[in-house]
C-alpha positions in Angstrom: -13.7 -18.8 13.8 -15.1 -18.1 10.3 -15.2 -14.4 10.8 -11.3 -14.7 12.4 -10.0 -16.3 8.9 -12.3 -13.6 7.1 -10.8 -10.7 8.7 -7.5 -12.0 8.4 -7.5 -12.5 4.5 -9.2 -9.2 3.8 -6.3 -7.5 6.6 -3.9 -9.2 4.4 -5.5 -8.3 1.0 -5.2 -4.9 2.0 -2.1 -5.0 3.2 -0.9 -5.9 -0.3 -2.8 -3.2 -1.6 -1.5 -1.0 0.0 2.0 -1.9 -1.2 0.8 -2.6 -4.8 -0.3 1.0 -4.8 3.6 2.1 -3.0 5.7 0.5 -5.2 4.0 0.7 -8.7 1.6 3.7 -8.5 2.6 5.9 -6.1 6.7 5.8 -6.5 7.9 7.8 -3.4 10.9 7.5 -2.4 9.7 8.3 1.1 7.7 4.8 1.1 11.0 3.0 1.4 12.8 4.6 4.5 12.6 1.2 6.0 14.1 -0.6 3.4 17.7 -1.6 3.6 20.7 0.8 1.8 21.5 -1.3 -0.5 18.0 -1.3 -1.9 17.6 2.5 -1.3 20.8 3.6 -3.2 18.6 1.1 -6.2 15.5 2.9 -6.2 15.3 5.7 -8.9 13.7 8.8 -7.9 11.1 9.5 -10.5 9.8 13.1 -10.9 7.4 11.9 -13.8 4.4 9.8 -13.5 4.4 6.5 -15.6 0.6 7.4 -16.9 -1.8 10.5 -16.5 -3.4 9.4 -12.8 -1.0 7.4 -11.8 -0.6 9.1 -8.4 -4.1 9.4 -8.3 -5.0 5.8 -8.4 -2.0 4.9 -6.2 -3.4 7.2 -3.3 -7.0 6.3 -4.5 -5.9 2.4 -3.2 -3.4 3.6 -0.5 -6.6 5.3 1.2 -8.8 2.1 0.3 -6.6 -0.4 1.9 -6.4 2.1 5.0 -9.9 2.0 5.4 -10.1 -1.3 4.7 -7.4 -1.7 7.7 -9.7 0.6 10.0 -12.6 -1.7 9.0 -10.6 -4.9 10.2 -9.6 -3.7 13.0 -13.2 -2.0 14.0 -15.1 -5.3 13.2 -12.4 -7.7 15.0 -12.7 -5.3 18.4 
């Protein structure tokens, strides 16, 4: 039961990572195909990064928090 709860905060941990790293890092506009139009047509397209390794650290965590998913989902099986 303990290891359940466990699994399910660090599967939720990572899944805000992983849109932590989308949305302020990373900047795609390709991240937010799902999103609805009105939100879509509101979304900037930025060529230029906000700092030097910004991308960087935004894929850095996007690959963390997908491994981290991997490693939920390996331990819960």
């Amino acid at each position: 039961m303990i290891l359940t709860i466990f699994l399910t905060i660090i599967f939720c941990v990572a899944i805000t990572l992983m849109m932590f790293s989308a949305v302020a890092f990373i900047q795609d506009k390709k991240f937010f195909s799902s999103a609805p139009k009105e939100a879509q047509e509101a979304i900037l397209p930025r060529e230029k990064e906000l700092f030097y390794g910004a991308r960087t650290i935004g894929w850095t965590l996007m690959i963390f928090s997908f491994l981290m998913i991997l490693g939920v989902g390996f331990i819960s099986i």
